[in-house]
N, C-alpha and C positions, 0 to 999 in steps of 0.2 A: 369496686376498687380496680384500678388498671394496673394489667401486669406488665413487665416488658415484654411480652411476646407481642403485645397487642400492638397494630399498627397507629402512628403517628398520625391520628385524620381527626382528631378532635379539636377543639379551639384551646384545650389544656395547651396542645403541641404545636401551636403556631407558632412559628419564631418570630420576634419583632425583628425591626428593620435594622436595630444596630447590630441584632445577631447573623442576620444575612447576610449585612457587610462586610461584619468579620470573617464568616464563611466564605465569603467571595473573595478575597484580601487573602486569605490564606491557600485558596486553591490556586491564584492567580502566583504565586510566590512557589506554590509546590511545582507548578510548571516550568517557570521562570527557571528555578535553584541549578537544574542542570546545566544552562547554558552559562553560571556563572565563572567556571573556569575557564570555560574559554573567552567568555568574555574579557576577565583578567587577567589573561594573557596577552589578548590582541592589544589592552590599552598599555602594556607593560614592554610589546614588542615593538607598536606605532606610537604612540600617544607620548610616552615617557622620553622616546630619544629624541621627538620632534620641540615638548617643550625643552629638553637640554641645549638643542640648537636654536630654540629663541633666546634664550639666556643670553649664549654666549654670543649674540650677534648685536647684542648690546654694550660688548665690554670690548678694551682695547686690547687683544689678544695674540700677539706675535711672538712664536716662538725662538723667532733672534731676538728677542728685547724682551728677556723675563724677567725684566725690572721696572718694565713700566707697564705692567699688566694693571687693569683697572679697569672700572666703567666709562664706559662712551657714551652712552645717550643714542644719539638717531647719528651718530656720525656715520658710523659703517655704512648707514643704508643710505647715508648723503653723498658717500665715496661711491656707492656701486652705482647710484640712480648718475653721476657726474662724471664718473670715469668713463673716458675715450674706448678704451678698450671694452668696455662692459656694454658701452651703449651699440657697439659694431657688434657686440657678442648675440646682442639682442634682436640687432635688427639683420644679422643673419637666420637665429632660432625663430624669426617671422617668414621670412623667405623660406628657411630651409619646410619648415611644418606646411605652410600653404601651400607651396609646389607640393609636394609629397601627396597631403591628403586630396588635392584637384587632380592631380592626376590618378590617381591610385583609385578615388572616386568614378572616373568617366571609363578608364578602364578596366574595372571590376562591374561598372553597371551593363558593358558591352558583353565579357566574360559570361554573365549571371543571363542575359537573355540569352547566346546560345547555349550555354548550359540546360535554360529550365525548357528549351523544346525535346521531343525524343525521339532517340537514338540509342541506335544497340552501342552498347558497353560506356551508357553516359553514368554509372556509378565508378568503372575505374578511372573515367577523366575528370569528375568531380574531386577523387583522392587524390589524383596525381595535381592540380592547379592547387590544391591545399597545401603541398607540400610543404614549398617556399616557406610560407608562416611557422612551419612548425621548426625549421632550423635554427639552432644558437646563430645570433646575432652577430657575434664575433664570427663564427666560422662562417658564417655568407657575409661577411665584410673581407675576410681572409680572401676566401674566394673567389671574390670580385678584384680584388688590389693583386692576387697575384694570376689567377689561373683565366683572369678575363683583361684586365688594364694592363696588364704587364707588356712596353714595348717590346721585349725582345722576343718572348714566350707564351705573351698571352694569346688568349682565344679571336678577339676581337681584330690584331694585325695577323695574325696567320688567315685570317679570312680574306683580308683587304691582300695579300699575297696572294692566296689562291686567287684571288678574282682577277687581280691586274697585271699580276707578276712578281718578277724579284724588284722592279722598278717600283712599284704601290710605296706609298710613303706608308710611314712606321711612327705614327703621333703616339706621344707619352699623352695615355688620355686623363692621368690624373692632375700633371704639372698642364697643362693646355685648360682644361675646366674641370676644375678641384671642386665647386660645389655642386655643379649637375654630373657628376660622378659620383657623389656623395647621394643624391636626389636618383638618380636610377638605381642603385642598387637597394635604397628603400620602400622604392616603388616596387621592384620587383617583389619584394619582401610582403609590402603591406596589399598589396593587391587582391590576395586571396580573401582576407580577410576583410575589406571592403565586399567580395564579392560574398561571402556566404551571408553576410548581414544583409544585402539587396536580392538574392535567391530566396532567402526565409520570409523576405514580401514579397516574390513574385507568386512561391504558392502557396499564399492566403489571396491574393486577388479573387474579386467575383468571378467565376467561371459564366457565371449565368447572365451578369449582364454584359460581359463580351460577346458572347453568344449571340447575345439580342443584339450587339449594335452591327455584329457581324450582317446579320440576316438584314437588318436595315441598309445595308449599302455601305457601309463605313471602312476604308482602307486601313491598313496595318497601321501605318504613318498615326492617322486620325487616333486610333484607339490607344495609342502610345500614347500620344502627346496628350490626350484629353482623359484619359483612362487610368493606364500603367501609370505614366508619370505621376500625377497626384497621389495618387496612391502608395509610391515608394517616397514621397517628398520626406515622411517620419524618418525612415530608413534610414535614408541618405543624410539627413541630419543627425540620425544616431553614429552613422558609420564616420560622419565627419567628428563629429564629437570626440568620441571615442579613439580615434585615429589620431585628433590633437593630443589628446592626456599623454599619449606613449610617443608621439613623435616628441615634441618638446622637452621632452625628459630624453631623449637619446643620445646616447654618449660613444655607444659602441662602433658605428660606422664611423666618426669624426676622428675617436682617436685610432682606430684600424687604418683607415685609407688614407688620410692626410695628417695625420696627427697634432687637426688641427692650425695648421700652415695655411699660405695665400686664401688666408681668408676667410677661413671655413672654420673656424671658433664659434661655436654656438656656447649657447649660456652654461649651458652643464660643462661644456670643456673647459671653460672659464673657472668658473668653480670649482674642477679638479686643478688646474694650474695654481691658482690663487692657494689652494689648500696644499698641497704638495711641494708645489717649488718655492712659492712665498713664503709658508708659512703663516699666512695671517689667518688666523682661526675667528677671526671676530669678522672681518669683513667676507671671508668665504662664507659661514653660517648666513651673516646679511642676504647673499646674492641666492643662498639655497631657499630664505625665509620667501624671498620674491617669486622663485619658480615656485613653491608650492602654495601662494596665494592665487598663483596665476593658474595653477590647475586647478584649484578647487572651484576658481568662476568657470572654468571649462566644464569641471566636470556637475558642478550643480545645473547646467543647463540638457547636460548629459542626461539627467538623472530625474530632470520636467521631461525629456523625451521620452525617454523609458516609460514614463507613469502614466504619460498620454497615450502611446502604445497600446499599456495594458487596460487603459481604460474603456479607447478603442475595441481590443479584442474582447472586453468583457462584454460589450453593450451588443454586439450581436447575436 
């Protein structure tokens, strides 16, 4: 007779396979069980208010006309995809994002090679070029519109004086070129943050097979372009990626430094106008429902880089 003390190694105690199932099924569940508050919360935080503004981007929703509320169909998104305004909004937030991330790109990849040579006190100038990214987005828009653009006071004509005189002209840099005003000061901004995503590939680079091509006769030039370069190709495609999702979405330089004026209306400004001044809640929804389809093809291509990445780093 077997007691319970005795161990489970006989064929009495084999479990069959529906019983392993269910043992498997319920450990997999006892794992799981804690991440499910937060799970239902994220979908209660993101999930829940993104479907309320698919809803409402189907109904005719003006809050001057609360009498003719009702459903629309696909008009809304036939008013934003056809509206004059909407379509300049657009094809600014393509200018504005592609300047931004080309250049913020080329000068964070120059940034990151002299960074990753060495040099005494290259960890304080690694914090100090971080900085810029870490500031609220409004106060380096602040910043830039009054304590650098500012014809009368700012940083930028007090230099043009120093240099040439009291004679130096005194250009308003924001009324003269309102969107590459717009475009440096988020370059300035995104820069860093291009630069540590292209540092983070410089060292994992092979040391060894530079080495080797070193001793072969191969110039800096050569091992850059044939070397370095392929090698950050991932990077740089993550950092562009990544740098679209948040530029596209920017709201806070457009309405700080031009408020959106001659011309510099990107889609999100749009969307703030349309929902605030207009009041139409049904086509402002529409125009929000477009920006986050259009991030989410951003970002799923974001997120094959990523994966390639790590698949990369695993197979070594």
């Amino acid at each position: 007779m077997t007691t319970a003390l005795e161990p489970r190694t006989g064929p009495a105690w084999r479990r069959s396979p529906e019983e392993t199932q269910a043992l498997r099924r319920a450990g997999n569940w006892a794992r799981r069980a804690p991440l499910l508050p937060a799970l239902i919360f994220l979908i209660i935080v993101t999930q829940l208010p993104f479907v309320v503004t698919l809803i409402i981007s189907f109904m005719n929703w003006n809050a001057y006309y609360p009498d003719e509320r009702g459903f629309a169909g696909i008009d809304n998104f036939r008013r934003v995809l056809t509206d004059v305004n909407t379509r300049d909004s657009i094809i600014t937030t393509i200018k504005l994002t592609v300047s931004v991330v080309l250049v913020s790109l080329v000068l964070g990849l120059l940034i990151a090679l002299l960074l990753d040579r060495a040099f005494r006190g290259r960890g304080v100038v690694r914090t100090m070029m971080i900085t810029p990214f870490l500031i609220v987005p409004v106060a380096a828009a602040l910043v830039w519109k009054h304590a650098l653009y500012n014809p009368e006071y700012g940083l930028f004509n007090g230099v043009l004086t120093w240099i040439f005189g009291q004679n130096a002209p005194q250009p308003d840099w924001v009324s003269t070129m309102p969107l590459t005003a717009i475009v440096v000061s988020l370059v300035w901004q995104w820069t860093p943050f291009m630069m540590l995503i292209i540092l983070a590939g410089l060292q994992s680079k092979p040391l060894d097979v530079i080495e080797a091509a070193k001793i072969d006769g191969c110039s800096g030039w050569q091992i850059f372009r044939h070397m370095t370069l392929p090698h950050l190709r991932q990077y740089l495609e993550l950092g562009a990626l990544l740098g679209s999702i948040y530029i596209v979405q920017n709201f806070d330089a457009v309405f700080t430094i031009t408020s959106g004026g001659l011309g510099t209306a990107n889609l999100p400004y749009t969307i703030y106008q349309t929902f605030y001044n207009a009041q139409d809640y049904g086509r402002a929804s529409a125009a929000g429902v477009v920006v986050v389809i259009g991030t989410i093809l951003i970002a799923t291509l974001a997120l094959r880089t990523v994966s390639s990445l790590f698949r990369e780093e695993g197979a070594r």
